[in-house]
N, C-alpha and C positions, 0 to 999 in steps of 0.2 A: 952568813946568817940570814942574808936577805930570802935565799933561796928555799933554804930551808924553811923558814916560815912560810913561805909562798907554797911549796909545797905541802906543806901539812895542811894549808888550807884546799890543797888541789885534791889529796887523797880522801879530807872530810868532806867533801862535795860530791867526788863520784861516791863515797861509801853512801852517801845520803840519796845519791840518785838512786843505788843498786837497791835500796830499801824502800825506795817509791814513795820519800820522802822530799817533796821538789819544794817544799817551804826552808826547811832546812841546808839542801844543795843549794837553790838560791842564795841564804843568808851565804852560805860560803864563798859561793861566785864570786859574791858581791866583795866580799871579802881580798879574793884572787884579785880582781881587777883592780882593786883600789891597790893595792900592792905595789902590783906588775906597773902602774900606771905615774906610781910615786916614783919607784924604782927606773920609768923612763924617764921620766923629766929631769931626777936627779944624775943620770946614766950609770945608774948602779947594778945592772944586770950585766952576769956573768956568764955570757954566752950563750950558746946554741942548746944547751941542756937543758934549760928553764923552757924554752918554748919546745923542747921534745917532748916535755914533761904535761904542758899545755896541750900539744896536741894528741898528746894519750888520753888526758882527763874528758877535751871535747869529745874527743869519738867515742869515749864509755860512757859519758853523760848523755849523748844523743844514741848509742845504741841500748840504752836503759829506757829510751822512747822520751827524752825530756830536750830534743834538737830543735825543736820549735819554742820552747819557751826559755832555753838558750839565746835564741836567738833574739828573742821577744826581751830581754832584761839585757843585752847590748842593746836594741835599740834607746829600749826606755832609761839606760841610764846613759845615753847618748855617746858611747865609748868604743858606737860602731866603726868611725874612721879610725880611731887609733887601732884597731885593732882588724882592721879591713882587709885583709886576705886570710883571717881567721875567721873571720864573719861570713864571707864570701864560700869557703870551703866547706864551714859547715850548712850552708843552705844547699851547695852543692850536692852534698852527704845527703842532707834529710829530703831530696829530690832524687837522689841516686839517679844523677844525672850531672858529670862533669860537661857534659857542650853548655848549659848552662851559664859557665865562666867565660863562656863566646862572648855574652854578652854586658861581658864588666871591660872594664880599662885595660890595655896590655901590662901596664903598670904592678897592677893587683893581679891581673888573670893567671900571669905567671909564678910568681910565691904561691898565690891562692890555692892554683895547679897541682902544686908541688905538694901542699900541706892536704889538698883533698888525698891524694895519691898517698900520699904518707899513713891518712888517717885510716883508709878505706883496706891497706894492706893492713891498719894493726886491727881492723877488727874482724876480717879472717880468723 
């Protein structure tokens, strides 16, 4: 159930992005994170699917031209560490420029790596 909720809020987000609606994507975000963020503390995520699902929504949310203010609402709701090699990935993305990750932690650079490459092949 967790997921699924998390996702319906994933899918109303990018649909609000794809509408060029970023007040609305936003609320949703906001939505996602609070989620995703319960859902770690309490360690109720179920796998590697949830964050597949996560890293589809970023790369269409940022190729809908909204990867800056993305990026801009992790800062501002301070939930960039938790979620810091998606954070990193997608600044990666909206720089289209992976040596960028040269200059983060090998810690993050590597997931990070992994999730730009991820992202960058799904939006081919």
């Amino acid at each position: 159930l967790k997921k699924k909720k998390t996702n319906y809020y994933l899918q109303k987000a990018v649909f609000a992005a794809g509408e060029k609606n970023w007040g609305l994507a936003k609320d949703n975000w906001l939505a996602v994170i609070l989620l995703t963020n319960k859902n770690l503390q309490e360690e109720k995520l179920d796998g590697d699917s949830l964050w597949t699902d996560w890293y589809r929504a970023v790369a269409t949310t940022q190729k809908f031209g909204y990867g800056n203010e993305l990026l801009q609402l992790f800062s501002d709701k301070d939930v960039h560490s938790e979620f810091r090699p998606i954070y990193e990935a997608l600044k990666a993305l909206e720089m289209d420029d992976k040596k960028y990750l040269l200059n983060v932690a090998e810690e993050v650079s590597k997931p990070a790596g992994e999730i730009y490459d991820f992202m960058k092949k799904y939006q081919e």
